[in-house]
N, C-alpha and C positions, 0 to 999 in steps of 0.2 A: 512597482507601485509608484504613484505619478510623486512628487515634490512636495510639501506644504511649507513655501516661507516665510518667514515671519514678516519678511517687507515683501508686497506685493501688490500687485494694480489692484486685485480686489479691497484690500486695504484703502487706498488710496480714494478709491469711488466710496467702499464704506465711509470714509471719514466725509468725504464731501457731502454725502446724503444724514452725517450725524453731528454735521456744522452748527447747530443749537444754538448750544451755549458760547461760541466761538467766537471773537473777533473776527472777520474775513480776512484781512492782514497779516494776522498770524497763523489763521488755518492754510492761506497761498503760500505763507510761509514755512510752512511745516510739511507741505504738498511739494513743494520742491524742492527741501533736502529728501524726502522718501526717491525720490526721483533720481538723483545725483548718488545716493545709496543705491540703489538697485545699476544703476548704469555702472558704478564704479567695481561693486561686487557681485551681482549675479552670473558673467560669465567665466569669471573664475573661481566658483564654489567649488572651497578644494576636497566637499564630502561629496559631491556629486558623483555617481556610480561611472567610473570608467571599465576598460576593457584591459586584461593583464598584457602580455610581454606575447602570448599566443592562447590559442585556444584552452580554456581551464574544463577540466572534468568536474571540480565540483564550484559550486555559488559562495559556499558558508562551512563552516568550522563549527564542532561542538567538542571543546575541548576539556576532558575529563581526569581531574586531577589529582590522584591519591597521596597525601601528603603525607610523608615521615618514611619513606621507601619501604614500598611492599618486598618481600621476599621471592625471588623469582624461580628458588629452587620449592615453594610451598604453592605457586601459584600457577605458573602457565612452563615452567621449564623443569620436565619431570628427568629425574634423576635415581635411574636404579641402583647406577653403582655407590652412590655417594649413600642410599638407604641401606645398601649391605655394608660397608666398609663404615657408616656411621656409627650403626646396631653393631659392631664387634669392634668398637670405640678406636681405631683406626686414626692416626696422626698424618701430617701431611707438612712439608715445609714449603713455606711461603716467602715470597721478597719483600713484602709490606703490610701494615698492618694498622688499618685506624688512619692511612693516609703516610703514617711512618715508616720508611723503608729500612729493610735489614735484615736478618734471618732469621726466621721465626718458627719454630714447631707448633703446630693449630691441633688438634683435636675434630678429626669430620664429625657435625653433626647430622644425625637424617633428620629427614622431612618427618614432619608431622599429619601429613595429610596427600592423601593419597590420590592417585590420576588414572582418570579413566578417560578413552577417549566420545567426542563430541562429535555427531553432526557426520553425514555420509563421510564428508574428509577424513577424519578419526584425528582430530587436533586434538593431542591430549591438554584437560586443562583439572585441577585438581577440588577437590569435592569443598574448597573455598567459597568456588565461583558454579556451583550444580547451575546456577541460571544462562551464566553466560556462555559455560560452557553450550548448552541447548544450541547457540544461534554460531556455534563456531565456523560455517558455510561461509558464513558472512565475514570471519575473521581473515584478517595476516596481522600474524603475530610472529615478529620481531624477537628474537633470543638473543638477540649477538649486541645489545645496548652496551654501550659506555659512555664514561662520564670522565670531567677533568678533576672533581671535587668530593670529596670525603665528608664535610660536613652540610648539613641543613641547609643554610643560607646561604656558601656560594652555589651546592648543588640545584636548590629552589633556583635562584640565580638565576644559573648555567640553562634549567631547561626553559625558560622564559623568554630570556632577553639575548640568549647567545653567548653572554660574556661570563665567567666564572670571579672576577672582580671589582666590577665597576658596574657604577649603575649606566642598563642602556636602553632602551625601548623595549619593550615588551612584543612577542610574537603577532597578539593577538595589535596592537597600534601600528605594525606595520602593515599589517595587511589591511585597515583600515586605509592608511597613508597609499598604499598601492593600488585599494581596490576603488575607495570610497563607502556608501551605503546605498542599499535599495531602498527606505525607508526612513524620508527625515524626521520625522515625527519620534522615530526614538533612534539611541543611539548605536551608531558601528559597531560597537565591542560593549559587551556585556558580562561582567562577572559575578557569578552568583556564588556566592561563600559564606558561611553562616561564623567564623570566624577569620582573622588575618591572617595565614598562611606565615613561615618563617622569612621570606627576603619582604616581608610588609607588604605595603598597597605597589609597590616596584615589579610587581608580579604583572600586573595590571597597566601600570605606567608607561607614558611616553615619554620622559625623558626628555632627548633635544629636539621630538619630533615637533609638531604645531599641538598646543595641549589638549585641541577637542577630540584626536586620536588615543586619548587615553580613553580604558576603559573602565565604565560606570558599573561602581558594586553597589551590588542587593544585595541586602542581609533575608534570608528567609524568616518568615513572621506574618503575622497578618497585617503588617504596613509594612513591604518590601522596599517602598522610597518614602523616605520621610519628606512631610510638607509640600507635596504633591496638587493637593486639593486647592484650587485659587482662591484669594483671599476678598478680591471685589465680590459686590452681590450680583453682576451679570457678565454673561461673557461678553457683550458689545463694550460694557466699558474696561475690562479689562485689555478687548483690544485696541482701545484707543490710550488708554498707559502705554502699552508696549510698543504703542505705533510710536510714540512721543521720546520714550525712552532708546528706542534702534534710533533715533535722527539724534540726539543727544549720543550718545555712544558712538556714531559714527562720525561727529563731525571732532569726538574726542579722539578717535582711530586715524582722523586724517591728518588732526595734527601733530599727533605724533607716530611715526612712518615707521615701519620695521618693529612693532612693537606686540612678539605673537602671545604673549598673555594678557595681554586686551584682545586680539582677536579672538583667541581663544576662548573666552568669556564672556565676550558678542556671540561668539556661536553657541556657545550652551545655555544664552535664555532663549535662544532661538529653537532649539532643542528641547528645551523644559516646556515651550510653550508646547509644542507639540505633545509631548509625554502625557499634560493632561487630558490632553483628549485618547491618546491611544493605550496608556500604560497600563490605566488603571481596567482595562476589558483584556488586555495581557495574562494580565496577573490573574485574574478571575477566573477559577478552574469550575465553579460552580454548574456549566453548562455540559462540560466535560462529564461524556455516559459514565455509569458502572461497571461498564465492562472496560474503559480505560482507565479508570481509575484502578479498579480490579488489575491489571497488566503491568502497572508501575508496582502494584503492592499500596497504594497510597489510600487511605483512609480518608472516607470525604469530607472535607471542613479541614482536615490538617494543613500547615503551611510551612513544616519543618521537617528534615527530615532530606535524603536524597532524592527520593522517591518524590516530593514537592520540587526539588531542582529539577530534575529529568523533563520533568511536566512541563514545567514552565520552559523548561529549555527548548521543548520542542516549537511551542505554541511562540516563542522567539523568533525560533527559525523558520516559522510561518509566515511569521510577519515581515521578514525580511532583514533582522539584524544580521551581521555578515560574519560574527566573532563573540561565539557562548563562551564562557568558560565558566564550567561546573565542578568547584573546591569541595571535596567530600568535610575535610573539616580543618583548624587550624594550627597552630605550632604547639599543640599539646593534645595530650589522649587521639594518638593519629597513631601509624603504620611501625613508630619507632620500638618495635620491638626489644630491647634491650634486654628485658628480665623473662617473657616469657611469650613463645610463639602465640600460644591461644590466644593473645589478644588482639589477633588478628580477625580471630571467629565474626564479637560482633561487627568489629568495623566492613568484615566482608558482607554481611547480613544487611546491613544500611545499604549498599552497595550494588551488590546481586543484583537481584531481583530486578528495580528500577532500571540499570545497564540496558539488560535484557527486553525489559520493556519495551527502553526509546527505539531499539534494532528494531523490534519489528512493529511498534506503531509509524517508524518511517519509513520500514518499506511496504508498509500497506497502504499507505497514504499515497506513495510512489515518489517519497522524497531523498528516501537511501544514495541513489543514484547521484544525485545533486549535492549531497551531504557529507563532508568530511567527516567520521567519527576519529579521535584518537583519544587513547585512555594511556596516561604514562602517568609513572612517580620519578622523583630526583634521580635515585639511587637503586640499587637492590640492597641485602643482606648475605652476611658472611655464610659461608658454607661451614663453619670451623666455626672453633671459641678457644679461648687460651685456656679454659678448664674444661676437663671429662665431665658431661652432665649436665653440661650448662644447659637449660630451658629458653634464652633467648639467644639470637642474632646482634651481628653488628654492622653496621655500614659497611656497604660494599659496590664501589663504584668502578669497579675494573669490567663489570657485566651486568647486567638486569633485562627484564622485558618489557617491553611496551608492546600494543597492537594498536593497527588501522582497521576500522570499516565504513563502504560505502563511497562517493564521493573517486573513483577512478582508479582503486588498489584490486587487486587479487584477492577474492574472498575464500576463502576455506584452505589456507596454503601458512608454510612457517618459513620464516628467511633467517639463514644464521643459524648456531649453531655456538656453545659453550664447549669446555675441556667436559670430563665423565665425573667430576665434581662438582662442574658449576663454577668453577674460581676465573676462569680466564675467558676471553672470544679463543673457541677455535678456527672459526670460519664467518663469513660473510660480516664483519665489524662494521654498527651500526653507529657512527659518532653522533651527538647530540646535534652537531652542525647537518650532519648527514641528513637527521631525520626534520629540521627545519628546514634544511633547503627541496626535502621532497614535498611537504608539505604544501610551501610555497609553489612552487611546480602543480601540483594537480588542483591549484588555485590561477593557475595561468603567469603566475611569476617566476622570471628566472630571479635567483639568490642574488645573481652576479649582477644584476641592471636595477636590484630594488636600491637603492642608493640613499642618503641624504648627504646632504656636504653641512660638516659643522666643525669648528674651529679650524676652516682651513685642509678638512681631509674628509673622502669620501666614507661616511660609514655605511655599512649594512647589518642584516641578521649576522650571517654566517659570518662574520671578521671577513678570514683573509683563506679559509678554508669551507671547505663544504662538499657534498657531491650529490645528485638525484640518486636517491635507490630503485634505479631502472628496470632493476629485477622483480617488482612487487609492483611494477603499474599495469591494470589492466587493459 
C-alpha cells in the first residue's frame, strides 16, 4: 500500500491553490519550511517498510494472548499417566514450588477435561478448545515451553519483551523497529485488549526504542480509539492546520537535535491524521457477511468480546498493520486458576470458537500463508497441589504450551515433549528466547542483527541467548 504523508507536494500545491486568506509572505514562507521538512525527513522515514536480514516467510504477526497461564496439562498437553496416578491421589516430590526451591511432596492432580485427537494429524487437543482443535492441520504446537519466572508480571514480562526484570521493548516494537509498516495511514503494532494485562501498557511498549514503535491500544467498544473524529468543520482546513503545525514542530525538532519524544510525537499526529480517514472503515465490521460473522461466533452489532478482536484482527492484517496483538482479557478474572479449574470453561468459550474462525477465514482468503499466528500464555499450571483435592492449579513455569500457525511453521505436527506428569521438559526445550528469536526468523530477522545500541551497549529481543527452532519451519 503506497505512503500517505502528512508533509507532501500535494500539500504544498494544495496550500498554494488555498492562499485565500493568506499573506504571500508568509504563505512563501511556510512553502519552504514544508520543503526543508520534507528534504530533511522523507528519505529517512524510519516507519518506512524495509526488507529483513533475508527472505521472511510471513509479512505480519497476529499475536494471541491468554492472560493468567492456561494449563497445559487441561489444554493441548494430554497426560494419561498423570490422569491415572492423579484419580488414585498419587504424591510426587519436587525441587521447587511457587518459584521456591526445596523438597517438596505435591499431590498429582488429573486433568479435568479430556483429549481427543484433531484433524487428519491426530494432534490431541482437549474438549477445552473442541474449535481449535477442528483446525489442528494447521497447528505446531510447542509442549516443551519454559519460562524464567513464577509470577504474573515478570512472566507477562518475560514473554513480551525478553527480559524477566526490567523493562524493555516489547516483541511486537521491534519488529516494527526492524520491519517498518506497509501502511502509514495507521499504525505498525497494534494491541487490542479490553483490559490492561499484569506487566501494564509495557506489554505493548517501546521502551529505549524511538516511541512511534510502540504499540497503539484499542479498547473493544463501540469507539475503539477515542477522539478520532476531526474537530474542524472540513477536511481542507484541517489540512491546512496540520500543514502549519508539521512546519512549527519541525523547525522545533531542528532545534533541538537528538530529541526522540518530539520525534516521536511528530510521527504520531502524522499518523493520527491518517487513522481518520482509514480507522474508522477498519473498525466497521458492518459490511462483514453473516456467514463471517457466523465463523468467529460474533453476533452482529457487538464490539466486545474475543470474537470482535479476531475480526478486527483480521481486517488489520488486511490493511497492512505488521504487529496485532489480541489480549483475551486483563490482570483479573483470566486463566489464574487458583481455586478451581472450571474456570477455565468460560474463558475458553470466549476464545474457541473465534481462534478457529480467524485459521480459516485466512486461509480462505489465501492469507494463512503470509501470516504468523502464535497463541501463547506466561506460564502453564502446576500438575500437583500441596493438598489432596485441591480443584485448582498453581503457576508452573518450568513447562507449558504454546502453538504456531501459518506464516512458514509446519502445520499439523507437536515439537517437544514434557516428563509423564507434565512437571518438567523432557525433550526438545523451547525457551521464551527460543520462541522470539524463531518468530523473528520467519519474519526475515535474524535475533542476533536486530540490534539497538542504548546506554552504550548493543541491545536486542533475545539478550545474550536465543536459538531458531529449525525443527518447525516449513
Amino acid at each position: 500500500m503506497s505512503e500517505t504523508p502528512c508533509i507532501g507536494p500535494s500539500r504544498r500545491e494544495w496550500l498554494r491553490r488555498a492562499a485565500g486568506g493568506f499573506g504571500s509572505i508568509a504563505l512563501n514562507a511556510m512553502l519552504a519550511d514544508l520543503a526543508r521538512a520534507e528534504s530533511g525527513s522523507g528519505a529517512a522515514d524510519p516507519l518506512a517498510p524495509r526488507p529483513g536480514h533475508f527472505p521472511a516467510r510471513a509479512k505480519r504477526v497476529i499475536f494471541l494472548y491468554m492472560t493468567g497461564g492456561v494449563s497445559h496439562v487441561d489444554s493441548f498437553d494430554p497426560k494419561p499417566r498423570l490422569v491415572a496416578d492423579g484419580g488414585a491421589g498419587k504424591t510426587i516430590g519436587v525441587d521447587n514450588f511457587q518459584g521456591k526451591p526445596g523438597a517438596f511432596t505435591m499431590y498429582l492432580k488429573r486433568p479435568q477435561f479430556a483429549f481427543k485427537p484433531g484433524g487428519a494429524c491426530g494432534t490431541e487437543v482437549s474438549d477445552l478448545f473442541p474449535c481449535v482443535r477442528s483446525v489442528a492441520d494447521d497447528l505446531c504446537v510447542i509442549r516443551s515451553m519454559t519460562s524464567d519466572h513464577t509470577n504474573h508480571y515478570e512472566g507477562t514480562l518475560g514473554m513480551h519483551t525478553g527480559s524477566f526484570s526490567f523493562a524493555r521493548p516489547s516483541l511486537g516494537a521491534w519488529v516494527s523497529y526492524g520491519l517498518g509498516t506497509e501502511n502509514r495511514d495507521l499504525p505498525s503494532f497494534i494491541a487490542v485488549a479490553p483490559r490492561v494485562p499484569y506487566a501494564g501498557s509495557q506489554t505493548w511498549g517501546s521502551d529505549f526504542l524511538p516511541g512511534f514503535h510502540q504499540g497503539t491500544h484499542i479498547v473493544p467498544g463501540p469507539e475503539p480509539i477515542a477522539n478520532l473524529r476531526r474537530r474542524v468543520p472540513s477536511d481542507v482546513l484541517q489540512e491546512l492546520e496540520l500543514g502549519m503545525v508539521a512546519v512549527a514542530n519541525r523547525r522545533h525538532l531542528d532545534a533541538r537535535a537528538s530529541d526522540p519524544l518530539l520525534e516521536a510525537r511528530i510521527k504520531s499526529f502524522e499518523t493520527a491524521f491518517g487513522m481518520q480517514r482509514e480507522a474508522p472503515e477498519a473498525f466497521d465490521l458492518s459490511k462483514e457477511s453473516d456467514a463471517t460473522h457466523a465463523l468467529y461466533g460474533l453476533e452482529r452489532g457487538r464490539t466486545q468480546g474475543f470474537a470482535w478482536q479476531c475480526l478486527v484482527g483480521r481486517r488489520l492484517a488486511e490493511r497492512g498493520v505488521r504487529f496485532i496483538e489480541l489480549i483475551d482479557t486483563g490482570s483479573s478474572h483470566n486463566w489464574d486458576a487458583h481455586g478451581n479449574m472450571l474456570d477455565h470453561v468460560p474463558l475458553a468459550l470466549n476464545v474457541d470458537r473465534p481462534i478457529a474462525g480467524l485459521l480459516k477465514d485466512l486461509k480462505s482468503r489465501g492469507m494463512l500463508d503470509e501470516t504468523l499466528i502464535v497463541w501463547t500464555t506466561e506460564f502453564g499450571r502446576t500438575p500437583y497441589n500441596a493438598q489432596p483435592g485441591a480443584t485448582g492449579r498453581e503457576h508452573h513455569h518450568q513447562c507449558f504450551s504454546s502453538w504456531l500457525a501459518g506464516g512458514g511453521v509446519k502445520g499439523g505436527i507437536v515439537h517437544g515433549a514434557t516428563d509423564e506428569h507434565g512437571v518438567a521438559v523432557a525433550e526438545g526445550r523451547v525457551h521464551v528466547h527460543d520462541f522470539h528469536a524463531t518468530i523473528l526468523h520467519l519474519l526475515g530477522l535474524d535475533h542476533e542483527r536486530l540490534t539497538y545500541r542504548h546506554a552504550g551497549r548493543d541491545y536486542r529481543l533475545t539478550d545474550v541467548s536465543g536459538r531458531v527452532v529449525r525443527e518447525i519451519l516449513a
